[in-house]
TORKOL-4160 file (C-alpha; in steps of 0.2 Angstrom, whole numbers, padded with zeros to 4 digits, m for minus):
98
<pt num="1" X="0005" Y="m0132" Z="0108"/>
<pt num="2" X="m0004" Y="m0129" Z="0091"/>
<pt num="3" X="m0014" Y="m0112" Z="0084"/>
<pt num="4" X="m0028" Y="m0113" Z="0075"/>
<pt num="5" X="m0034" Y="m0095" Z="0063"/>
<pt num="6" X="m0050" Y="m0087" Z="0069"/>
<pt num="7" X="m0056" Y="m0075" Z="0055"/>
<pt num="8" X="m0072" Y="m0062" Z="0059"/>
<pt num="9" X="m0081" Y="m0049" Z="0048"/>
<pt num="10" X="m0091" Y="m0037" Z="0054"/>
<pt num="11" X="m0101" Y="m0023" Z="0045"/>
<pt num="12" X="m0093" Y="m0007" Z="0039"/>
<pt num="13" X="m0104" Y="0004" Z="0045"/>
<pt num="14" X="m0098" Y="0002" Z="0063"/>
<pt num="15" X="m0084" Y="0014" Z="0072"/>
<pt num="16" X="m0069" Y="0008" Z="0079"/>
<pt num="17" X="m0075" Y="0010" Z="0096"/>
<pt num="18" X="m0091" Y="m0001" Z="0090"/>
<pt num="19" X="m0076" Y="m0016" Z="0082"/>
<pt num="20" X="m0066" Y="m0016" Z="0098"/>
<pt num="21" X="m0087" Y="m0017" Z="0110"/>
<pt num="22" X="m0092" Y="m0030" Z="0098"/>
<pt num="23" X="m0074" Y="m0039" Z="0098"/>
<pt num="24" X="m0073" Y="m0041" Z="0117"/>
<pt num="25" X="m0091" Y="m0046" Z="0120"/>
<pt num="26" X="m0087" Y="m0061" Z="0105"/>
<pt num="27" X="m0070" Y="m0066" Z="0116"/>
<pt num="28" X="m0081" Y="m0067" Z="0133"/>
<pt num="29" X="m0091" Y="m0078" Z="0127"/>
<pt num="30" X="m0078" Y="m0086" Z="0116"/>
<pt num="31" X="m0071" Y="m0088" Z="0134"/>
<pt num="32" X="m0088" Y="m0093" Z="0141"/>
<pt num="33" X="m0093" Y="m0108" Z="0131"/>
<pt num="34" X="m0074" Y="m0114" Z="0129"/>
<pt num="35" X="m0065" Y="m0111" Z="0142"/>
<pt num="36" X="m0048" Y="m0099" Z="0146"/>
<pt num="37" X="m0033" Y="m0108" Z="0139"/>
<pt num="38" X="m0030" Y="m0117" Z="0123"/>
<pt num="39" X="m0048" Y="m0119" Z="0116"/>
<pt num="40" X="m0042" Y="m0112" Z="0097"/>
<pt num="41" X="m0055" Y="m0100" Z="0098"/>
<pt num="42" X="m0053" Y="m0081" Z="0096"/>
<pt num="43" X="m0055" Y="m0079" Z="0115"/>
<pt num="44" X="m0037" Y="m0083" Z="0115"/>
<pt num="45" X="m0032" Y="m0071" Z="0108"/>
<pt num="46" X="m0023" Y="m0053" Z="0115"/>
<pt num="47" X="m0038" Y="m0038" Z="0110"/>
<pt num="48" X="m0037" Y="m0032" Z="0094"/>
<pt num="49" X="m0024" Y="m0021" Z="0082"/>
<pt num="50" X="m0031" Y="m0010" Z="0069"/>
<pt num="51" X="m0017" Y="m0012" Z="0056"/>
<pt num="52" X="m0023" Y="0002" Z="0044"/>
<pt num="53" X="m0023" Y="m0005" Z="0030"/>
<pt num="54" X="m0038" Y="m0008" Z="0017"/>
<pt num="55" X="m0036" Y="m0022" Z="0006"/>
<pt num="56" X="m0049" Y="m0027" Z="m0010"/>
<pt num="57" X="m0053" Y="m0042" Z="m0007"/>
<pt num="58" X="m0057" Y="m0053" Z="0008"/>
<pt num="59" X="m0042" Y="m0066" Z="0002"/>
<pt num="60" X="m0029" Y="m0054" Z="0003"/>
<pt num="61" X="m0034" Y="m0048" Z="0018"/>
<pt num="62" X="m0033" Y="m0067" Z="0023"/>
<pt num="63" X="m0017" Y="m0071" Z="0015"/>
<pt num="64" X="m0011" Y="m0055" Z="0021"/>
<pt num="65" X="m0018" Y="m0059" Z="0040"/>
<pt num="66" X="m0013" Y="m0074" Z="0040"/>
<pt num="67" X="0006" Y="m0072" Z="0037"/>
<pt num="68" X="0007" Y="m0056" Z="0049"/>
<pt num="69" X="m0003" Y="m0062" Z="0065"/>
<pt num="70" X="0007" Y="m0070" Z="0081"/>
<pt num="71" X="0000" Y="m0085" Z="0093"/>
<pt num="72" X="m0004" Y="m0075" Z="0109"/>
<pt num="73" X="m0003" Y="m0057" Z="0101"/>
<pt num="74" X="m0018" Y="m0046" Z="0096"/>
<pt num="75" X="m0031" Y="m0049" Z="0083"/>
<pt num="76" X="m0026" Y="m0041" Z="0069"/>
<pt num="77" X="m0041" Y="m0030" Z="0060"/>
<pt num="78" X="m0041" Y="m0023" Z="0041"/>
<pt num="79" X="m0054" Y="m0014" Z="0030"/>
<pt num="80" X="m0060" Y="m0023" Z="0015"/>
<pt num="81" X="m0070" Y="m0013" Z="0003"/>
<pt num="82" X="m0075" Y="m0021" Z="m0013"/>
<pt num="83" X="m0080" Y="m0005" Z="m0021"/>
<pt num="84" X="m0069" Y="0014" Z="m0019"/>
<pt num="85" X="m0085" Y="0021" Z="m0011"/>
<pt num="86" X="m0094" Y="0008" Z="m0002"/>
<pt num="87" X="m0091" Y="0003" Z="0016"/>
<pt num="88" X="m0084" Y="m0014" Z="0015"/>
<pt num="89" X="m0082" Y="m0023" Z="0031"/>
<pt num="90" X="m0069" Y="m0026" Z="0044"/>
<pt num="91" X="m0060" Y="m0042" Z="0041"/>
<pt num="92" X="m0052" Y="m0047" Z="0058"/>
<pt num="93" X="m0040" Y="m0064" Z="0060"/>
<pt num="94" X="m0030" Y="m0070" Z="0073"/>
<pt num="95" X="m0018" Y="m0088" Z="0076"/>
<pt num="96" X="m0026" Y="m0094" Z="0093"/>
<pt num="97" X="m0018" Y="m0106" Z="0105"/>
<pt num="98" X="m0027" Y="m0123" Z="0104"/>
C-alpha cells in the first residue's frame, strides 16, 4: 500500500494541550468524511509527536518532516518562527496510509 504526506499549521499562540485538542478533533473528522483505513488523509495517522525542535522556515521543517516521519507512526509537530520573537506556528506532517 502507498503513503501520501499530510502537512497542518496551526497558530502559535496555542498550548500544546490546545495542538494535540485541535489535532484529534481534525483526525475524527478526517476519519468521519473518509473513512478508517487507507484514505491518505491525516486520520491515518498514530496522534501526534512534539519533536522539539524549531526550525526557520516552513521548508525545512517540510524537508526535515518529511524525511523523519513513519507510515502508521505519529504525526510529527515542530515550531516554526520566522522572526526570534514572534510566535511562528506549529507545522505538523505525517506519511498516511492510502
Amino acid at each position: 500500500m502507498g503513503a501520501s504526506y499530510i502537512d497542518l499549521t496551526y497558530p502559535g499562540s496555542m498550548s500544546e494541550k490546545d495542538v494535540r485538542d485541535k489535532f484529534a478533533s481534525d483526525q475524527s473528522n478526517c476519519r468521519y468524511e473518509n473513512g478508517h483505513s487507507y484514505s491518505g488523509g491525516i486520520g491515518m495517522a498514530n496522534g501526534i509527536k512534539f519533536t522539539g525542535r524549531t526550525f526557520a522556515t516552513q521548508a525545512e521543517a517540510e524537508t526535515w518532516t518529511q524525511d523523519n516521519a513513519v507510515k502508521w507512526e505519529a504525526a510529527q509537530c515542530s515550531r516554526v518562527r520566522l522572526e526570534p520573537d514572534d510566535n511562528g506556528f506549529w507545522y505538523i506532517g505525517a506519511w498516511c496510509a492510502s
